[in-house]
N, C-alpha and C positions, 0 to 999 in steps of 0.2 A: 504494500500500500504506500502511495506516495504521500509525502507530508502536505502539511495545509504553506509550509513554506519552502515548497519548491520553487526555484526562481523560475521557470517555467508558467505556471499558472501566477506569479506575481504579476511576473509579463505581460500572461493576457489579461489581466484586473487592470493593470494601470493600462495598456490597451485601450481595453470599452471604455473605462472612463474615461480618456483623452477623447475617447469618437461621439463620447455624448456631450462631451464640454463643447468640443468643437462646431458639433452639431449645433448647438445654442449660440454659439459667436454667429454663426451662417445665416441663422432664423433673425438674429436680434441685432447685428453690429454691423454685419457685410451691405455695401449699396451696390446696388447692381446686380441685375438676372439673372445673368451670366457666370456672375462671382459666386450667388448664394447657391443655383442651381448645381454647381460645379463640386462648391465645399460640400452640400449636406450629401451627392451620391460618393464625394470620396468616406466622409464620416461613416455613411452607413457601409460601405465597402468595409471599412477599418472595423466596424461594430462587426458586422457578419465574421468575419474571417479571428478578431479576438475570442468567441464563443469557440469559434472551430480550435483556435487553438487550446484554449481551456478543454476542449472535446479528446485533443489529441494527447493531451497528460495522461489520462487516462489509457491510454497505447503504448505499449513498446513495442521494440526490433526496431532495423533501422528505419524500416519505411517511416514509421511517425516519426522517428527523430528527424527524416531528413522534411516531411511537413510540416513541422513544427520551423525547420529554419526558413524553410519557401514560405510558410504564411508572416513570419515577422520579418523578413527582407522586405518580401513584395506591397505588406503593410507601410513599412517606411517608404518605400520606391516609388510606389505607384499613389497611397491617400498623402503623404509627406512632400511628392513633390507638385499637387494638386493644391496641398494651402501654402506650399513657400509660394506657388504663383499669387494666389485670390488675397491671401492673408499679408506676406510680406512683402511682394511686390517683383518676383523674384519670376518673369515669365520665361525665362533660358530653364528651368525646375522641371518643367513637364517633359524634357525632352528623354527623362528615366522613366517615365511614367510606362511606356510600353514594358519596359522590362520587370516592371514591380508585378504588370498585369499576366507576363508568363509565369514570373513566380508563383502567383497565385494561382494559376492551373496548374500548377505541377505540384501546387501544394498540394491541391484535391486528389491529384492524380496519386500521388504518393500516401495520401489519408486512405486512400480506395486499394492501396497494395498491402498497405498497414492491416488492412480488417484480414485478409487472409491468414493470417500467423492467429488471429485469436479465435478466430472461428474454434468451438467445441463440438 
């Protein structure tokens, strides 16, 4: 059994939280359509994918471990360089955004290799 303080699942706590803060900056501070529509689908990307990794604590072998590092790269990669543009100003950011966005299929893909070793 894994502890309640795996740095893993701390990971994905401060995660969501960061993707629901963020989410609230988007809804309440952001001006512009474009900015707010941009930050709250990266938040919710960032929220989905923290759940998934909290999911994937619960997994061993390596396939989760290696989902576990594809959904916190591609978390930073891909929602991280979505608010350096909307939020800091920072629009050269998005041009990792594709690669955060493979990460995270390969994250899934590698969560979906993961369930095989635990299959009973």
């Amino acid at each position: 059994m894994r502890s309640l303080l795996d740095p893993w699942r701390l990971i994905a706590g401060l995660s969501g939280l960061t993707a629901v803060l963020i989410g609230a900056v988007a809804a309440h501070a952001l001006s512009g359509e474009q900015a707010i529509i941009s930050v709250e689908r990266a938040s919710n990307y960032q929220l989905i994918h923290a759940v998934l990794l909290m999911v994937s604590t619960l997994l061993s072998g390596r396939a989760a471990k290696l989902s576990r590092w594809c959904f916190l790269f591609g978390i930073i990669l891909f929602s991280g360089s979505i608010y350096a543009k909307y939020i800091f100003g920072l629009s050269d950011a998005v041009k990792v955004a594709p690669t955060g966005g493979i990460l995270l299929m390969l994250g899934w893909l590698s969560l979906a290799f993961s369930a095989k070793g635990q299959a009973k």
